[in-house]
N, CA, C and O of each residue as an XYZ file, in Angstrom:
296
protein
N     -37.932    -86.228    -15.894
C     -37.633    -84.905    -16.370
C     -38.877    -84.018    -16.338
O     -38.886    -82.788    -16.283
N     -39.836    -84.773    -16.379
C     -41.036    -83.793    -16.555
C     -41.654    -83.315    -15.378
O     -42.207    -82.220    -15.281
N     -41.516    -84.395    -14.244
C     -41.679    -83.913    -12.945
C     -40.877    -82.886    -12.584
O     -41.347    -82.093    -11.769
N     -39.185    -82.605    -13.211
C     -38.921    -81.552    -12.584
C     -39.408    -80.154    -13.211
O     -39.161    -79.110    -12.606
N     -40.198    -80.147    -14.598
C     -39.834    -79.148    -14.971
C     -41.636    -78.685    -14.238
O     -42.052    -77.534    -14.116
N     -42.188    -79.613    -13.965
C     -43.421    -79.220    -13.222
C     -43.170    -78.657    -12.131
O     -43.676    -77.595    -11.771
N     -42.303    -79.368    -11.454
C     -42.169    -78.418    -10.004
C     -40.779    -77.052     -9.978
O     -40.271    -76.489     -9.009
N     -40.540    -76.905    -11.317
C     -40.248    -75.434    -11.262
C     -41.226    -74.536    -11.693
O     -41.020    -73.335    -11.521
N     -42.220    -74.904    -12.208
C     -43.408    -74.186    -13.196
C     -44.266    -73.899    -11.799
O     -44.738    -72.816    -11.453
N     -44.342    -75.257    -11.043
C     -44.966    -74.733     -9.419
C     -44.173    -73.907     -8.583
O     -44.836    -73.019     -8.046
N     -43.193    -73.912     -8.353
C     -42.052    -72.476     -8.017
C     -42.410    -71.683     -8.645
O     -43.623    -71.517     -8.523
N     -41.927    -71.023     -9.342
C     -42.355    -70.044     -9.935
C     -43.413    -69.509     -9.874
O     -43.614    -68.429     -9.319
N     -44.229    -70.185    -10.430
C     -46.079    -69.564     -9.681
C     -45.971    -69.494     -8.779
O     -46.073    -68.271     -8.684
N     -45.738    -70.001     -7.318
C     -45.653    -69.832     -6.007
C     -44.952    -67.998     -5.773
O     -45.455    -66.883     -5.634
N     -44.118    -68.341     -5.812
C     -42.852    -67.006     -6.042
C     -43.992    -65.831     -6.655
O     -44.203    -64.728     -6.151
N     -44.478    -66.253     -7.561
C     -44.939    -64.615     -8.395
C     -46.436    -64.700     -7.959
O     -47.049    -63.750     -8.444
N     -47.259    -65.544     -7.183
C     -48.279    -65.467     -6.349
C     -47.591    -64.463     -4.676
O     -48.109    -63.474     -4.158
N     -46.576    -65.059     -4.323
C     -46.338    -64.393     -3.156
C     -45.951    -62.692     -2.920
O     -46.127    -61.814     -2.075
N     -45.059    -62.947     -4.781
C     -44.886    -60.924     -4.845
C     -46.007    -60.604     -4.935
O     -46.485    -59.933     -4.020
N     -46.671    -60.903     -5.859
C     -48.168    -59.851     -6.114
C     -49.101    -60.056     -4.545
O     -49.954    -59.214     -4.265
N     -48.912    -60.888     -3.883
C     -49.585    -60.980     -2.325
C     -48.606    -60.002     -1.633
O     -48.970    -59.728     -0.489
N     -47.515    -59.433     -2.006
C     -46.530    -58.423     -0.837
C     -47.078    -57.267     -1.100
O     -47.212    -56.455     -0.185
N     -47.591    -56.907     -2.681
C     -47.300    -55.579     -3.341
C     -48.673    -54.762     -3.221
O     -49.007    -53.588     -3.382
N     -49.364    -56.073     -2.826
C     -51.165    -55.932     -2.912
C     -51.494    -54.859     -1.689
O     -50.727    -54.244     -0.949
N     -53.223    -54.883     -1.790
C     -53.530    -54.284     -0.507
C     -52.976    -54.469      0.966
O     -52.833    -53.533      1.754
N     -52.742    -55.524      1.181
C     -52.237    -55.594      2.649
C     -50.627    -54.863      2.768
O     -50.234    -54.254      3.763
N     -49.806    -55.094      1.473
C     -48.748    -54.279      1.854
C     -49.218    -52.668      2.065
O     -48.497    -51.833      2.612
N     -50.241    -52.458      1.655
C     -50.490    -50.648      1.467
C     -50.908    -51.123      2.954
O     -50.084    -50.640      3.730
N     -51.756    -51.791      3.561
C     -52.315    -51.387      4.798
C     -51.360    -51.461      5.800
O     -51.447    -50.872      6.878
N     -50.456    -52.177      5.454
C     -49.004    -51.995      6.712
C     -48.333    -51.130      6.705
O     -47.211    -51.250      7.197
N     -48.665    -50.171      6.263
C     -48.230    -48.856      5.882
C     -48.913    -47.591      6.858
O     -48.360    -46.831      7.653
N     -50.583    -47.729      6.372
C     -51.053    -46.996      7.249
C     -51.365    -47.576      8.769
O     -52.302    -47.235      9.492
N     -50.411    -48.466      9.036
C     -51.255    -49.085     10.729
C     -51.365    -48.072     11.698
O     -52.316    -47.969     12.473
N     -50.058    -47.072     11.639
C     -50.052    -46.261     13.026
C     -51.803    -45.865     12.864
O     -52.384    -46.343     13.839
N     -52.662    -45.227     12.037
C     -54.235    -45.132     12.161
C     -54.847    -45.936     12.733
O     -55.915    -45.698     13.297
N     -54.245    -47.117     12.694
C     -55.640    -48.384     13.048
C     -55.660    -48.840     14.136
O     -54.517    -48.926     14.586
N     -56.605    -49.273     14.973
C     -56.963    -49.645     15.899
C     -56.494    -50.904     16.452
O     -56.173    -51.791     15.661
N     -56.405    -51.112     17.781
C     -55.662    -52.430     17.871
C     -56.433    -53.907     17.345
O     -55.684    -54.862     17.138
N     -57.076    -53.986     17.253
C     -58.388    -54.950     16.218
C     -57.171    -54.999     15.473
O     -56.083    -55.492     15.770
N     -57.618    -54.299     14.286
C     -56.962    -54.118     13.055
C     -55.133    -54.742     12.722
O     -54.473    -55.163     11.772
N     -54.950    -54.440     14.229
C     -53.551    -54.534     14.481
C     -53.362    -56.577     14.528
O     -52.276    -57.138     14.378
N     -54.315    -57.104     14.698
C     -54.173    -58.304     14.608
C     -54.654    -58.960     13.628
O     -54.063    -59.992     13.310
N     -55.388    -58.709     13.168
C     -55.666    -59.309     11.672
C     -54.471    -58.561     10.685
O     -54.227    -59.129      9.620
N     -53.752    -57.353     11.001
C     -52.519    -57.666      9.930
C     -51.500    -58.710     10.705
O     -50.841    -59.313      9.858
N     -51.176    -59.097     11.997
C     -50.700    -60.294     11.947
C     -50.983    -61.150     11.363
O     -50.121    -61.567     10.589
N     -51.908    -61.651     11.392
C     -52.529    -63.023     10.752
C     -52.148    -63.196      9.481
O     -51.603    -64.126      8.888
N     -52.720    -61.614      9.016
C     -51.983    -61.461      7.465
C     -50.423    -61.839      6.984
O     -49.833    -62.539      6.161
N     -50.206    -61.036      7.902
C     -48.630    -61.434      7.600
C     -48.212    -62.501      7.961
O     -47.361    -62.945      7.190
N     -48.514    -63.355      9.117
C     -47.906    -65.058      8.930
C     -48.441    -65.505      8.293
O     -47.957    -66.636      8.325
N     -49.711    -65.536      7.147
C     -50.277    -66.220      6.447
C     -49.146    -65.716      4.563
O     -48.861    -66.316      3.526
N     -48.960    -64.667      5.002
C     -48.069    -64.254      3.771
C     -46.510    -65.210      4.018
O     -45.845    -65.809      3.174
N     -46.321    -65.086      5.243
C     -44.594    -65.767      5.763
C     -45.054    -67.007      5.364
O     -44.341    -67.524      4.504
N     -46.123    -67.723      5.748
C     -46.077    -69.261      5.534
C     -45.944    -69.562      3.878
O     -45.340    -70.500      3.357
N     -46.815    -68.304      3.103
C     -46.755    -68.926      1.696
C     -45.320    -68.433      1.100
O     -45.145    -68.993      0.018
N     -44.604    -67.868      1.323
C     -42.981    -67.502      1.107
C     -42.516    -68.363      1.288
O     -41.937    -68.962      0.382
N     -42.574    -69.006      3.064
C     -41.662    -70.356      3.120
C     -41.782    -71.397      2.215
O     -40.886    -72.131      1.799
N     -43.428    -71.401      1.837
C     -43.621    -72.649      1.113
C     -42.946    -72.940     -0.450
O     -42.434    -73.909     -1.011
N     -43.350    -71.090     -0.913
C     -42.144    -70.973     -2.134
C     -41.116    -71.176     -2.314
O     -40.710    -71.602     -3.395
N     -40.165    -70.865     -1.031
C     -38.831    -71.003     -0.852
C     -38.494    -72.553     -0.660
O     -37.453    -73.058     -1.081
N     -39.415    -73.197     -0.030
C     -38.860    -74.579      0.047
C     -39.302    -75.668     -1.667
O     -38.879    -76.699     -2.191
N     -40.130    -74.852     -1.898
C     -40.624    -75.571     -2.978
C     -39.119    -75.048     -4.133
O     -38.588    -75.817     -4.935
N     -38.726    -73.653     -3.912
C     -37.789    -73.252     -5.150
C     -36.374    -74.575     -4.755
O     -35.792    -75.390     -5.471
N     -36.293    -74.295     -3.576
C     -35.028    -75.146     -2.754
C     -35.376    -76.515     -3.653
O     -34.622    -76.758     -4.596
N     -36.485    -77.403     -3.390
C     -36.746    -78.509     -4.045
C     -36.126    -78.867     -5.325
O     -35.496    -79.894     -5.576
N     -36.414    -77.789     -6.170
C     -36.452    -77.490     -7.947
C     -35.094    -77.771     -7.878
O     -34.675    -78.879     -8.214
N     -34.204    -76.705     -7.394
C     -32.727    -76.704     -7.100
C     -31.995    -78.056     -7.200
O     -31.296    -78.427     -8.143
N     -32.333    -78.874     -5.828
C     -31.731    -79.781     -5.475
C     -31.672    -80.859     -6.708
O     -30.679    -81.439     -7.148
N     -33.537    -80.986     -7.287
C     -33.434    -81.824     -7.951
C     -32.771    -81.826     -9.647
O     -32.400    -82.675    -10.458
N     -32.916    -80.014     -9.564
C     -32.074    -79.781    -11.048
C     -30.709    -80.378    -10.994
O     -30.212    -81.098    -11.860
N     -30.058    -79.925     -9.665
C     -28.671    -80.720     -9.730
C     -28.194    -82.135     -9.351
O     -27.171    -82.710     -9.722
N     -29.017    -82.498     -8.656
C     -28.818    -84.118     -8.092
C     -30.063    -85.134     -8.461
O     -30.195    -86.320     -8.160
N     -30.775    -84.420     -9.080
C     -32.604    -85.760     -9.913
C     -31.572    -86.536    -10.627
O     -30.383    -86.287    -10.824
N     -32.306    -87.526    -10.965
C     -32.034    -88.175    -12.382
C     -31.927    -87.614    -13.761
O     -32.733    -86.800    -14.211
N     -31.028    -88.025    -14.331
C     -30.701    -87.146    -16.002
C     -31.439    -87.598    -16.684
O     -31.491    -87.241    -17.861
């Protein structure tokens, strides 16, 4: 039981690490790209699959919590 309630406590942090990473500076700078130079234009890629990878990781980690809230051991 305690393992699961750890790995919703790690969801969750994951999840509210990844909003405040959307809402942050890099979301303002995807905003102004038409200004920026093509340089610039690839390091907000990077940014942004480095943001997609930590989403997925939330999402699979929330998926985890899920499964095991309904099918773990009682």
């Amino acid at each position: 039981m305690r393992a699961v309630a750890g790995l919703k406590e790690q969801a969750t942090k994951s999840i509210k690490e990844t909003a405040s990473n959307l809402t942050s500076g890099s979301h303002r700078a995807r905003r102004l790209s038409g200004s920026l130079d093509a340089s610039s234009h690839e390091l907000q890629r990077a940014g942004a699959a480095a943001s997609e990878i930590k989403s997925k990781r939330a999402e699979e980690s929330l998926r985890t919590v899920m499964y095991l809230s309904c099918w773990g051991p009682n």
